[in-house]
N, C-alpha and C positions, 0 to 999 in steps of 0.2 A: 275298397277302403272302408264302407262300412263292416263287412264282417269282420276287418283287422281293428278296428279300431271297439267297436263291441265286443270281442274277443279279448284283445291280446293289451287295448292299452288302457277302457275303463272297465274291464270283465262286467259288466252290463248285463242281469239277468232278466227276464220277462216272464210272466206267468200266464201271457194269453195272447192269443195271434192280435189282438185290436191293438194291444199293448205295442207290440211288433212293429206293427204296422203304421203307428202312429211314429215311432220311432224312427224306421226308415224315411217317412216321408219327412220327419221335421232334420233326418240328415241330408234327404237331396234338398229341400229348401235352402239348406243353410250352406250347402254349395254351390247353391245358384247364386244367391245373394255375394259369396263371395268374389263368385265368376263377375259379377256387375261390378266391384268393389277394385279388384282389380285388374278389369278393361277398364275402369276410369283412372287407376292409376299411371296405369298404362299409357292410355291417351294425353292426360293431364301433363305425365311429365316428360312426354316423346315430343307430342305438339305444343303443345300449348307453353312447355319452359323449356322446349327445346334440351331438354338434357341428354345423353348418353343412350343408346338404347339399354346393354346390356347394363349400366348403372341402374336402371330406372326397374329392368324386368329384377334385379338382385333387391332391390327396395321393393317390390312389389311382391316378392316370393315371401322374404320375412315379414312385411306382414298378414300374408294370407296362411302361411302358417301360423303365424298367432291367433288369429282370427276364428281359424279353424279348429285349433285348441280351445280357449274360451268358449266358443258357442256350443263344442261337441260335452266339453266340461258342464258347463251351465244351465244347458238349455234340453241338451239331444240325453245323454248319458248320465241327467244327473242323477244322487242318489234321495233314493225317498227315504225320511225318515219316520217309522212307525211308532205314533203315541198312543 
């Protein structure tokens, strides 16, 4: 996912392997973080409000795709601007 996503959906260029590298790691962080994000949703609304299973992984999918977009937007892939 990371090479599709530096590829193909923020074209993401790098000029130095630290650059790289930093990159990559600040995108598995930001999958892990979301892996916590939703096992708690997960948990939250299976146990704990007793809701639906599949209801609850379908609420849990769209926001971790959003999730996933904004941070890779924001945070992983963003653009620098040269003054």
């Amino acid at each position: 996912m990371y090479i599709t996503n530096k590829i193909f959906v923020f074209k993401s260029k790098t000029d130095s392997t630290s650059k790289l590298l930093k990159e990559f790691i600040s995108f598995v962080l930001a999958r892990i973080f979301t892996l916590v994000v939703e096992t708690a949703i997960l948990y939250i609304g299976s146990e704990v409000l007793k809701v639906n299973d599949i209801i609850v992984k379908v609420i849990a999918q769209i926001v971790i795709i959003i999730l996933n977009y904004i941070l890779s937007k924001l945070w992983i892939f963003k653009k620098h601007v040269n003054k």
